[in-house]
mmCIF file as gemmi writes it, N, C-alpha and C atoms, coordinates in Angstrom:
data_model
loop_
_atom_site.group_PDB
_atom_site.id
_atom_site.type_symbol
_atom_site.label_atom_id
_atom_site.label_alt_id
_atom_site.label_comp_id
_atom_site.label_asym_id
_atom_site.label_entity_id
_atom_site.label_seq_id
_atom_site.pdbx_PDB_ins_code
_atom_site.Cartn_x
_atom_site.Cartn_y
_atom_site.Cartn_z
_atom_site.occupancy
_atom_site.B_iso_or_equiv
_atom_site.pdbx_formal_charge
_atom_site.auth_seq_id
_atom_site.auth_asym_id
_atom_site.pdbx_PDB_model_num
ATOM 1 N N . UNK Axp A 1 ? 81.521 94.375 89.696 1 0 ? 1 A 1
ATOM 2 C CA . UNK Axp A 1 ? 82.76 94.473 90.443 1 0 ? 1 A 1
ATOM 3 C C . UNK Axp A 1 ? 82.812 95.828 91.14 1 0 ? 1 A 1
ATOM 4 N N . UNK Axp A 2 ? 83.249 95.677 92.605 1 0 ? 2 A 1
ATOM 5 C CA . UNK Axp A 2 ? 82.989 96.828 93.006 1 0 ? 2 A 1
ATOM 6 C C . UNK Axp A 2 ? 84.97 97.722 93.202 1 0 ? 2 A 1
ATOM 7 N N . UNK Axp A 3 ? 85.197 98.886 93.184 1 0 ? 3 A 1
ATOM 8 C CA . UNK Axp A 3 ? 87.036 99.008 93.062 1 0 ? 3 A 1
ATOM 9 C C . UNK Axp A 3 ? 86.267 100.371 93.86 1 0 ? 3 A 1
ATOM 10 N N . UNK Axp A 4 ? 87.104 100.468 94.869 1 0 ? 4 A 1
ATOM 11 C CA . UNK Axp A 4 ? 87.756 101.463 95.983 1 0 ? 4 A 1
ATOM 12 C C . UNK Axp A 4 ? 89.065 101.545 95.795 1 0 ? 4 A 1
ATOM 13 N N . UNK Axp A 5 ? 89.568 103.313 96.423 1 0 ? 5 A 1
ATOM 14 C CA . UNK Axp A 5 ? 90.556 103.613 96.044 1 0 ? 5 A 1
ATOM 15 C C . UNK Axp A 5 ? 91.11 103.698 97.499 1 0 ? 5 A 1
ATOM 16 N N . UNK Axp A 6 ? 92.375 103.927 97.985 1 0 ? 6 A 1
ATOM 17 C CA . UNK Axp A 6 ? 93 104.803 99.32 1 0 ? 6 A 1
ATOM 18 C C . UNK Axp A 6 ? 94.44 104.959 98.899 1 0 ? 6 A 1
ATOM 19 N N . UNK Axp A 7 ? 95.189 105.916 99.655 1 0 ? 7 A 1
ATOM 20 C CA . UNK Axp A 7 ? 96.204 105.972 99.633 1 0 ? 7 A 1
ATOM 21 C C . UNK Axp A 7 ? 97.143 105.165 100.95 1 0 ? 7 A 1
ATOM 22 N N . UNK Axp A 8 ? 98.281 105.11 100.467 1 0 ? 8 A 1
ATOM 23 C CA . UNK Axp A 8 ? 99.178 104.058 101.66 1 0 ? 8 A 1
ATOM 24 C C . UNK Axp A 8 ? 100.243 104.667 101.578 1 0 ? 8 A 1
ATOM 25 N N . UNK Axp A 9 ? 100.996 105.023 103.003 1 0 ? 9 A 1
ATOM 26 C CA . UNK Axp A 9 ? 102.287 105.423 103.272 1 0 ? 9 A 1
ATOM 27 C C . UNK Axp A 9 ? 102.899 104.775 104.26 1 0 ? 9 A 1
ATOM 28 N N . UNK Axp A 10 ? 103.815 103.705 103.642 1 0 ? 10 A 1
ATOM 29 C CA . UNK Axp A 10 ? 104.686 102.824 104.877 1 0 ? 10 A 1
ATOM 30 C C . UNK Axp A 10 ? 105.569 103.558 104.531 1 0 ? 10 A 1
ATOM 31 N N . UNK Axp A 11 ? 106.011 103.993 106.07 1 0 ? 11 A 1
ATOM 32 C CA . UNK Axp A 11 ? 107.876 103.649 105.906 1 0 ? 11 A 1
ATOM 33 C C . UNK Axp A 11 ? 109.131 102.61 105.298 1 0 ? 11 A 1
ATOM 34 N N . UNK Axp A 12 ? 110.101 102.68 105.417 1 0 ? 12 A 1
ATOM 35 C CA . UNK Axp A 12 ? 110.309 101.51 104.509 1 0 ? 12 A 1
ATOM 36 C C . UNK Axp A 12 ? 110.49 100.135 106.42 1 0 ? 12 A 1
ATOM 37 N N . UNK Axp A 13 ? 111.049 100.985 107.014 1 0 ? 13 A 1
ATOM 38 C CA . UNK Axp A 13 ? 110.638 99.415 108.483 1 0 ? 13 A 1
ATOM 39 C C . UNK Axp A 13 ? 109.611 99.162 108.63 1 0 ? 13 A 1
ATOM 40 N N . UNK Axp A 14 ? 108.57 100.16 108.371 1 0 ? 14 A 1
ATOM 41 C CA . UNK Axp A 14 ? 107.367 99.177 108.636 1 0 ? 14 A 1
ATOM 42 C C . UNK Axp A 14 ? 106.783 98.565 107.199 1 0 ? 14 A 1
ATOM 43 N N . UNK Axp A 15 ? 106.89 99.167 106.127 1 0 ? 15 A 1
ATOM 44 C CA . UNK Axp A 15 ? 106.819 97.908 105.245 1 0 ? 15 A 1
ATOM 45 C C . UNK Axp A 15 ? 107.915 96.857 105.102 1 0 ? 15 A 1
ATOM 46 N N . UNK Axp A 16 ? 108.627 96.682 105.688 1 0 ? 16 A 1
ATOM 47 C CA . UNK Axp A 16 ? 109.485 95.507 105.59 1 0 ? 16 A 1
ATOM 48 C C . UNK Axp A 16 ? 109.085 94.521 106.552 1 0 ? 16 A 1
ATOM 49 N N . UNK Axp A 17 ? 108.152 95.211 107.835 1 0 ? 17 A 1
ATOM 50 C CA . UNK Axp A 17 ? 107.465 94.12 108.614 1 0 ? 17 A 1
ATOM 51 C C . UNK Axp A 17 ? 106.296 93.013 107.687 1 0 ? 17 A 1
ATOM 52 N N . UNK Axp A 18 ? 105.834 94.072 107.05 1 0 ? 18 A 1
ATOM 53 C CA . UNK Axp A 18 ? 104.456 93.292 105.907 1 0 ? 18 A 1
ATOM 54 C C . UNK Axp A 18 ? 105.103 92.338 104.806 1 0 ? 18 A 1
ATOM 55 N N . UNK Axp A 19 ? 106.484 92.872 104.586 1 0 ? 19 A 1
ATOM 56 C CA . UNK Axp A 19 ? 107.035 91.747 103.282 1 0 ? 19 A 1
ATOM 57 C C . UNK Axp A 19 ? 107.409 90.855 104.186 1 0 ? 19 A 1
ATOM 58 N N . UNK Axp A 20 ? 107.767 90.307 105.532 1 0 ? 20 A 1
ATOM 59 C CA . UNK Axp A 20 ? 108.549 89.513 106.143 1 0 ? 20 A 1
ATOM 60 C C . UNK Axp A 20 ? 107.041 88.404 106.727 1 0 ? 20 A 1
ATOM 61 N N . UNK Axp A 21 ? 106.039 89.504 106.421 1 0 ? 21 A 1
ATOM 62 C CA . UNK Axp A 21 ? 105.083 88.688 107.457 1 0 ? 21 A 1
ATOM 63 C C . UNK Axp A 21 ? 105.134 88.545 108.945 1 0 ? 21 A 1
ATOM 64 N N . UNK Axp A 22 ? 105.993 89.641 109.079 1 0 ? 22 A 1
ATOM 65 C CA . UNK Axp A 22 ? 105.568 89.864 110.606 1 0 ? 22 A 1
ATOM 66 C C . UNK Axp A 22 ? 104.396 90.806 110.916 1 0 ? 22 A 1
ATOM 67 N N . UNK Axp A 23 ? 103.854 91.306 110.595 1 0 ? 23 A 1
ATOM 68 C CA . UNK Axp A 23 ? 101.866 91.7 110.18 1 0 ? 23 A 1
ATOM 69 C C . UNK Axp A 23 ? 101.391 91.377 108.798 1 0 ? 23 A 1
ATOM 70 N N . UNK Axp A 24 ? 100.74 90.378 109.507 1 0 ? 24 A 1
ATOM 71 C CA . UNK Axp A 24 ? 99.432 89.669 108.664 1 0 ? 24 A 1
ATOM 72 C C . UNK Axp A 24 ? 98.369 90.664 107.642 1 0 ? 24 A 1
ATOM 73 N N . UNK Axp A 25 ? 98.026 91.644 108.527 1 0 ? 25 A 1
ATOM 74 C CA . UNK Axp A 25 ? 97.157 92.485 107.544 1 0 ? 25 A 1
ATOM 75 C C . UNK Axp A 25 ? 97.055 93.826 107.722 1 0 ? 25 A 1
ATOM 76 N N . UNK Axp A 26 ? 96.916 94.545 106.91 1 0 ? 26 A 1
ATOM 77 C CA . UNK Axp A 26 ? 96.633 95.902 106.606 1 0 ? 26 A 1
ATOM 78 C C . UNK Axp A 26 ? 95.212 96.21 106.635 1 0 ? 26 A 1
ATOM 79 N N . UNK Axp A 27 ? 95.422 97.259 107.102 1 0 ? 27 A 1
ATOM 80 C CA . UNK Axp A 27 ? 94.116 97.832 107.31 1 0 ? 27 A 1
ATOM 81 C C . UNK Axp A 27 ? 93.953 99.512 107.328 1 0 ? 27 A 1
ATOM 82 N N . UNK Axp A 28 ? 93.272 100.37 106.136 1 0 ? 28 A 1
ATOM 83 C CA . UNK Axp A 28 ? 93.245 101.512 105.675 1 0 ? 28 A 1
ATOM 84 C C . UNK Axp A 28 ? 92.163 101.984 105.368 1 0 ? 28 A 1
ATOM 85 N N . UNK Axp A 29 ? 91.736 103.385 105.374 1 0 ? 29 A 1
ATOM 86 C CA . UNK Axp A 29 ? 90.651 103.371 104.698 1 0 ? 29 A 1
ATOM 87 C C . UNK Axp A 29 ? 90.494 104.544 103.442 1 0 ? 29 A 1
ATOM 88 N N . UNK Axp A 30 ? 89.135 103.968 102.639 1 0 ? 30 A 1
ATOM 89 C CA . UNK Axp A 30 ? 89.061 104.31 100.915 1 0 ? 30 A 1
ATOM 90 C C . UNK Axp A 30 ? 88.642 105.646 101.547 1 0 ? 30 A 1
ATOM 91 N N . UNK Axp A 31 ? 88.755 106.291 99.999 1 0 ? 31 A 1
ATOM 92 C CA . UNK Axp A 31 ? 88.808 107.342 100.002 1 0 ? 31 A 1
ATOM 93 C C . UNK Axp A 31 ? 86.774 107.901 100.373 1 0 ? 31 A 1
ATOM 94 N N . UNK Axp A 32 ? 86.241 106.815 100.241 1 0 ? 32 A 1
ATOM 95 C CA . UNK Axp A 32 ? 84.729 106.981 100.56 1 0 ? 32 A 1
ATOM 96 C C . UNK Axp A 32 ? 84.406 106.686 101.988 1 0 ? 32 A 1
ATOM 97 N N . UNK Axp A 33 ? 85.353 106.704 102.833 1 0 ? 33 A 1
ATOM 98 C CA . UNK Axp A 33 ? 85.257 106.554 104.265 1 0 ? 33 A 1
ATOM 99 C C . UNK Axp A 33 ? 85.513 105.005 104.766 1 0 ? 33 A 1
ATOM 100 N N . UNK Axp A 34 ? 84.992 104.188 103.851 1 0 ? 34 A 1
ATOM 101 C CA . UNK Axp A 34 ? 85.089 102.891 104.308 1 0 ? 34 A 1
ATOM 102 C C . UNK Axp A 34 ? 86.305 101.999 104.932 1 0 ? 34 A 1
ATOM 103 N N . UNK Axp A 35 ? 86.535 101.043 105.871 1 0 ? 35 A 1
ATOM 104 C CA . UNK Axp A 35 ? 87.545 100.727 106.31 1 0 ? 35 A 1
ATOM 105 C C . UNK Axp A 35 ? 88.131 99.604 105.899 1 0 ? 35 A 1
ATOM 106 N N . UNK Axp A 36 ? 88.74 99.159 105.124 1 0 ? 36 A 1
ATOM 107 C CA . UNK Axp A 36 ? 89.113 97.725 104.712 1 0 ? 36 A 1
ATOM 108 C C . UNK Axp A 36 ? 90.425 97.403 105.06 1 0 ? 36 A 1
ATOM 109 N N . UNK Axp A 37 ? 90.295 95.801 105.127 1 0 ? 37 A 1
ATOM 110 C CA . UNK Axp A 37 ? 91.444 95.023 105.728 1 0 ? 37 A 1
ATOM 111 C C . UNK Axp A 37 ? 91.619 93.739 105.104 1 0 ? 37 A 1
ATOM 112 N N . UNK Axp A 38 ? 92.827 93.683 104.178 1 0 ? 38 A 1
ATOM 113 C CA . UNK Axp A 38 ? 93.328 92.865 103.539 1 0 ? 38 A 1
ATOM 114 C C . UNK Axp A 38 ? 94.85 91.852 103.845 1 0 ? 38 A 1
ATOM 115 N N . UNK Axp A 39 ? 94.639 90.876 103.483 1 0 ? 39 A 1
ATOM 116 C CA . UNK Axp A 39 ? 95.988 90.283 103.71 1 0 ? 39 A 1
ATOM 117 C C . UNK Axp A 39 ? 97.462 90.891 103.322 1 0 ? 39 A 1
ATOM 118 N N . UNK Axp A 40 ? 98.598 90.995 104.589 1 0 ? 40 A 1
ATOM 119 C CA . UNK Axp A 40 ? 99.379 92.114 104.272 1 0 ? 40 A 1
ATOM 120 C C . UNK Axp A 40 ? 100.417 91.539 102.757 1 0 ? 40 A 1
ATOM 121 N N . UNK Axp A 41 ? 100.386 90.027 102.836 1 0 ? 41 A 1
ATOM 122 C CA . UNK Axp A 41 ? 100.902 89.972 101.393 1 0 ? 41 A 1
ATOM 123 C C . UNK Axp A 41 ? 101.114 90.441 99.922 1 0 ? 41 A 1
ATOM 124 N N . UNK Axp A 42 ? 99.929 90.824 100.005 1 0 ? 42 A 1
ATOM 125 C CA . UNK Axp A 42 ? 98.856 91.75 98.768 1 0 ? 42 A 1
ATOM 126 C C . UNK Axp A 42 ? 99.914 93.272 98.659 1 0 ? 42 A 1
ATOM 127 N N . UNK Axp A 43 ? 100.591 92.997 99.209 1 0 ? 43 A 1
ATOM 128 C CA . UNK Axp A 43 ? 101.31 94.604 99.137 1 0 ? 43 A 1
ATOM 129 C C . UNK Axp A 43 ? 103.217 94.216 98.859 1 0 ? 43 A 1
ATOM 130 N N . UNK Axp A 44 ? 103.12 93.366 99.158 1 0 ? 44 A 1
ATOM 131 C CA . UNK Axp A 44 ? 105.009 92.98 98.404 1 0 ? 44 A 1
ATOM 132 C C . UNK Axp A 44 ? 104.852 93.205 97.54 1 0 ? 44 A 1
ATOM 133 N N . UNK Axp A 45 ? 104.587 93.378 96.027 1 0 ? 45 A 1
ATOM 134 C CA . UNK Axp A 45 ? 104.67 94.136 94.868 1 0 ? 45 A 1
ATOM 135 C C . UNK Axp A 45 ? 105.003 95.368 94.901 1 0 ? 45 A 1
ATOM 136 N N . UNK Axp A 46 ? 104.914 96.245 95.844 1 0 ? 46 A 1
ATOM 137 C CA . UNK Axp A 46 ? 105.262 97.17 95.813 1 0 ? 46 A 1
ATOM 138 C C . UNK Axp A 46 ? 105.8 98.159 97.173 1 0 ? 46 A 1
ATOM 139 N N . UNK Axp A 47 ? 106.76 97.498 97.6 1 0 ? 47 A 1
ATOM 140 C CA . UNK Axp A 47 ? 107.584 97.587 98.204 1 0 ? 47 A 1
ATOM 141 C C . UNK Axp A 47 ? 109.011 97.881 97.912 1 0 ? 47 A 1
ATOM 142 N N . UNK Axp A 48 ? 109.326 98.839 98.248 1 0 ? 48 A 1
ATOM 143 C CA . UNK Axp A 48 ? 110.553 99.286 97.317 1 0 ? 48 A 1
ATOM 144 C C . UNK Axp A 48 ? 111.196 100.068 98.329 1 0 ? 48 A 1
ATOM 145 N N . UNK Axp A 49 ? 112.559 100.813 98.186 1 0 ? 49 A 1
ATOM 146 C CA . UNK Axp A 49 ? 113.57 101.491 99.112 1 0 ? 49 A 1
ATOM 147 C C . UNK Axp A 49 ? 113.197 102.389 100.133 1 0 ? 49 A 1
ATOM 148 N N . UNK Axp A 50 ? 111.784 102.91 99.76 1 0 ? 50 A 1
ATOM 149 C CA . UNK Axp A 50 ? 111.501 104.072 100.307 1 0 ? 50 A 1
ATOM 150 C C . UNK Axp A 50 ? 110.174 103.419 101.614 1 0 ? 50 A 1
ATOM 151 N N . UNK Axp A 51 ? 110.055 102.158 101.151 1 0 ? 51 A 1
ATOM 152 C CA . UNK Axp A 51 ? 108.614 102.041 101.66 1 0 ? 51 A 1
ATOM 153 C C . UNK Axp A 51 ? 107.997 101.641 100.806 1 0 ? 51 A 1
ATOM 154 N N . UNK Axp A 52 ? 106.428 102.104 101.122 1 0 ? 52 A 1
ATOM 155 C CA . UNK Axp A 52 ? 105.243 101.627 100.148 1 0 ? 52 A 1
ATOM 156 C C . UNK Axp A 52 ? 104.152 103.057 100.365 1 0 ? 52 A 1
ATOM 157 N N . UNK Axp A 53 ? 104.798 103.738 98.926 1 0 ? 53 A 1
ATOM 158 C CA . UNK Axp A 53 ? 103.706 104.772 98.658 1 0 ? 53 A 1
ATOM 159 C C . UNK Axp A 53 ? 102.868 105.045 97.58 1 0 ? 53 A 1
ATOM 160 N N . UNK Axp A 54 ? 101.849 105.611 97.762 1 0 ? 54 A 1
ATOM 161 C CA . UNK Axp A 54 ? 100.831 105.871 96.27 1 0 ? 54 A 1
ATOM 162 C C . UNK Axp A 54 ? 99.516 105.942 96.626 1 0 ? 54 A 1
ATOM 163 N N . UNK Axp A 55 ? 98.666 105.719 95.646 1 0 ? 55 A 1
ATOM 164 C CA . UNK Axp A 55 ? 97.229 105.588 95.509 1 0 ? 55 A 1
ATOM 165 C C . UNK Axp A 55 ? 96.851 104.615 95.117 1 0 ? 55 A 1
ATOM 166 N N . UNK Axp A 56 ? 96.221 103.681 95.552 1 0 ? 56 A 1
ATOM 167 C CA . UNK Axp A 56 ? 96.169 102.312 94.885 1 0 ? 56 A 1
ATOM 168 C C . UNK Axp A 56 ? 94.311 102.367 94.375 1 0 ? 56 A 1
ATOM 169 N N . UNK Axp A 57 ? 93.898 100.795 93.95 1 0 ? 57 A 1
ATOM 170 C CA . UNK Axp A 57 ? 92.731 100.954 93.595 1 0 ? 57 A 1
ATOM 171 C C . UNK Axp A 57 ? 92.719 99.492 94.267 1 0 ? 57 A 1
ATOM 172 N N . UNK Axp A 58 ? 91.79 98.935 94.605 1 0 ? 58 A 1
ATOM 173 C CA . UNK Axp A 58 ? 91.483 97.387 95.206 1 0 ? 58 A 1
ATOM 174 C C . UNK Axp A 58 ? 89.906 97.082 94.589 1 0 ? 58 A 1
ATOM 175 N N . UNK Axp A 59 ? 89.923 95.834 94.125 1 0 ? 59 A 1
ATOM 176 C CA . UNK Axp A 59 ? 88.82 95.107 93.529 1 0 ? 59 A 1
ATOM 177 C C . UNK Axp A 59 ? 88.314 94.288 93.97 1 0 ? 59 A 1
ATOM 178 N N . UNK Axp A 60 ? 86.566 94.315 94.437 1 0 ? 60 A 1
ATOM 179 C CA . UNK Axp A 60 ? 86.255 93.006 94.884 1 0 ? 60 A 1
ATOM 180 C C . UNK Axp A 60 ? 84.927 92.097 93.654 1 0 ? 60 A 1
ATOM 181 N N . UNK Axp A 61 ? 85.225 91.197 93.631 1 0 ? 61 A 1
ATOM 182 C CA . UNK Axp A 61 ? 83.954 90.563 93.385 1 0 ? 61 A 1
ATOM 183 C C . UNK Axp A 61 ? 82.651 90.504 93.797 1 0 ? 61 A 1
ATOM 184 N N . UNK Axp A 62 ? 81.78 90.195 93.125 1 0 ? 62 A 1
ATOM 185 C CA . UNK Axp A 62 ? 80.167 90.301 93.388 1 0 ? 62 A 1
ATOM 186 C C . UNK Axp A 62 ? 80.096 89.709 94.864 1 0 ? 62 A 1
ATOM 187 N N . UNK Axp A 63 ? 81.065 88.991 95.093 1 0 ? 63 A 1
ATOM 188 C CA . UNK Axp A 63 ? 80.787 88.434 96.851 1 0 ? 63 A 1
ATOM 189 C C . UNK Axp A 63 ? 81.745 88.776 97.582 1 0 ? 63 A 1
ATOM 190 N N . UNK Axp A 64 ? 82.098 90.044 97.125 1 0 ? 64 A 1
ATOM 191 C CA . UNK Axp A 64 ? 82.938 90.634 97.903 1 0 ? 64 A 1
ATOM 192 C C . UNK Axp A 64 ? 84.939 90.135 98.616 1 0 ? 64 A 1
ATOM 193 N N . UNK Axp A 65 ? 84.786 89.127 97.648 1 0 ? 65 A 1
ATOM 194 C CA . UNK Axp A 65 ? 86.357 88.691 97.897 1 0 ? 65 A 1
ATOM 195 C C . UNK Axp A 65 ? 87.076 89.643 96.839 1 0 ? 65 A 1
ATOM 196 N N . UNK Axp A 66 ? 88.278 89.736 97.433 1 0 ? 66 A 1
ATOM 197 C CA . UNK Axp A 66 ? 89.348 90.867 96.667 1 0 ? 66 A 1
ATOM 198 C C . UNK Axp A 66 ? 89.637 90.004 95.411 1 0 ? 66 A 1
ATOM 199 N N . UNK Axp A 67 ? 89.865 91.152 94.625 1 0 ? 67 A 1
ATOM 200 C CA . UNK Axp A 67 ? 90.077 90.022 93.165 1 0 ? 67 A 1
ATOM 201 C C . UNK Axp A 67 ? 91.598 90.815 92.966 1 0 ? 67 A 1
ATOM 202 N N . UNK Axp A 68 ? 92.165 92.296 92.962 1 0 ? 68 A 1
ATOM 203 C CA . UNK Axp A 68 ? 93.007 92.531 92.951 1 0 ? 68 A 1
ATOM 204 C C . UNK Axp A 68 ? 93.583 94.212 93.375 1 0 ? 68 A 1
ATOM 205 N N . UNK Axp A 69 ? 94.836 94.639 93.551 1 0 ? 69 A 1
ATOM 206 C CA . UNK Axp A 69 ? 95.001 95.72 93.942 1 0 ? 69 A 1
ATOM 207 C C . UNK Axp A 69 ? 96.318 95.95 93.152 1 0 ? 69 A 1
ATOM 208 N N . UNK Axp A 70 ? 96.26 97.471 92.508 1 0 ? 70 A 1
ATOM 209 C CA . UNK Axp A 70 ? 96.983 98.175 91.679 1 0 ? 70 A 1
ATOM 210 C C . UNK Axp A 70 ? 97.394 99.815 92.466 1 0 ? 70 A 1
ATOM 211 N N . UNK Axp A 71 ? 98.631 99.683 92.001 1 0 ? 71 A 1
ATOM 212 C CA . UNK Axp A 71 ? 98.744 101.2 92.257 1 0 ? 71 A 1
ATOM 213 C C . UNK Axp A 71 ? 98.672 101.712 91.007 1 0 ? 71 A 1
ATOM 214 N N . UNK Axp A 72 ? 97.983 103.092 90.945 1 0 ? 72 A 1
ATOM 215 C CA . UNK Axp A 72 ? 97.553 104.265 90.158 1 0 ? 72 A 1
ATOM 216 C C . UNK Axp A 72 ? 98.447 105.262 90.262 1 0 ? 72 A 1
ATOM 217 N N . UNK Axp A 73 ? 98.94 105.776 91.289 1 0 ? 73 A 1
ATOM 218 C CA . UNK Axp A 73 ? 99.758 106.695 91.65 1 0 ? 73 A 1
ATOM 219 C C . UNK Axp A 73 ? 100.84 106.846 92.497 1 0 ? 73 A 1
ATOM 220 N N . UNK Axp A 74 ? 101.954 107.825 92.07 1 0 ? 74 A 1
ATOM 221 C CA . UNK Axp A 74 ? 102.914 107.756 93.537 1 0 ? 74 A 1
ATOM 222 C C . UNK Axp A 74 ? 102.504 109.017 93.907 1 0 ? 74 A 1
């Protein structure tokens, strides 16, 4: 299993576009340079008054599909 980390800072309007599904996907990059882009659903868990902030960690499987994403930090 491979887990990359990045940090994410929505505002709280523009994360309220990602909980509404008015953008489909996010796209950030790990802290190892790499650029990834995930479905913006994957992020309503943690969406809250302020926005959507922290350090998260994202998991993929041996074939590279996301298996899951956690925040670690605010």
């Amino acid at each position: 299993m491979t887990e990359l980390r990045f940090r994410l800072h929505l505002s709280r309007d523009v994360a309220l576009r990602y909980y509404r599904g008015l953008a489909a996907t996010v796209v950030v990059r790990a802290e190892t340079g790499q650029t990834l882009s995930f479905p913006a659903h994957h992020i309503r868990p943690f969406v809250d008054a302020a926005g959507v902030n922290g350090l998260f960690k994202i998991s993929f499987d041996s074939n590279n599909k996301m298996q899951s994403i956690k925040r670690i930090a605010r």
